[in-house]
N, C-alpha and C positions, 0 to 999 in steps of 0.2 A: 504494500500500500504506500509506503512512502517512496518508494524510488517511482511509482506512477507523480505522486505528486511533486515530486521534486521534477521531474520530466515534465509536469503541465508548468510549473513557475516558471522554468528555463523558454520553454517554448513559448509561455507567455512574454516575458520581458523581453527575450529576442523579438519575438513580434510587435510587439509595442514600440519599441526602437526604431523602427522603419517610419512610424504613425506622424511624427513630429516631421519628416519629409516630406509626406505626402501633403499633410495642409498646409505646408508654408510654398509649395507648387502651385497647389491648387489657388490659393489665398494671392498671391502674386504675379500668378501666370508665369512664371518663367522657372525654366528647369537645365538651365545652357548651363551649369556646372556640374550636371548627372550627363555620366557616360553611356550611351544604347550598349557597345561591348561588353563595358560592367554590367548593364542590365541581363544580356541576355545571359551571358555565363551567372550572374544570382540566377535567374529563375531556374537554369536549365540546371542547377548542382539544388536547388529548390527540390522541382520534380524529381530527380533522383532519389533527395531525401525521403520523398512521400513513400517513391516506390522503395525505398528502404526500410522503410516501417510496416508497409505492409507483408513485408518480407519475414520482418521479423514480430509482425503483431504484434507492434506496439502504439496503442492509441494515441496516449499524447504528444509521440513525433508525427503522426500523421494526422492528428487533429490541427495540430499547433502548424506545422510546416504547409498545410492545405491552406488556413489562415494565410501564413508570409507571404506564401507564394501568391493567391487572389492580390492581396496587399502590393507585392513588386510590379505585377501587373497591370495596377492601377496606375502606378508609376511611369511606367513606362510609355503606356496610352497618355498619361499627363503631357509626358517628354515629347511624343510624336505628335500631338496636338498644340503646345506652346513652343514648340523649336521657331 
């Protein structure tokens, strides 16, 4: 029970961490200091992570990392719409 919980706070605060990006994008319209190559290598070691927990049936990596990953996503779309 605890290492489930300690894996949702991690995956929570990593998730949350991104949070503070995405509305100061959003809030501003501009995203010209976010890299598309960085983005796509995050999402794309993202989805890996996802299919890594499914692998290994673990929920709160693949709870958590299904979160980031929407989350980077949104990003990204921000980035290609405000460039």
């Amino acid at each position: 029970m605890y290492t489930s919980l300690i894996g949702y706070i991690s995956g929570g605060l990593i998730t949350i961490a991104l949070l503070p990006q995405i509305i100061k994008s959003w809030k501003t319209k501009s995203t010209k200091d976010i890299s598309i190559p960085w983005m796509i290598i995050y999402i794309v070691g993202l989805f890996l992570g996802v299919i890594y927990g499914f692998l290994i049936n673990s929920l709160p990596i693949i709870i958590t990392t299904i979160i980031e990953m929407l989350m980077a996503i949104s990003l990204l779309i921000l980035k290609l719409i405000y460039k």
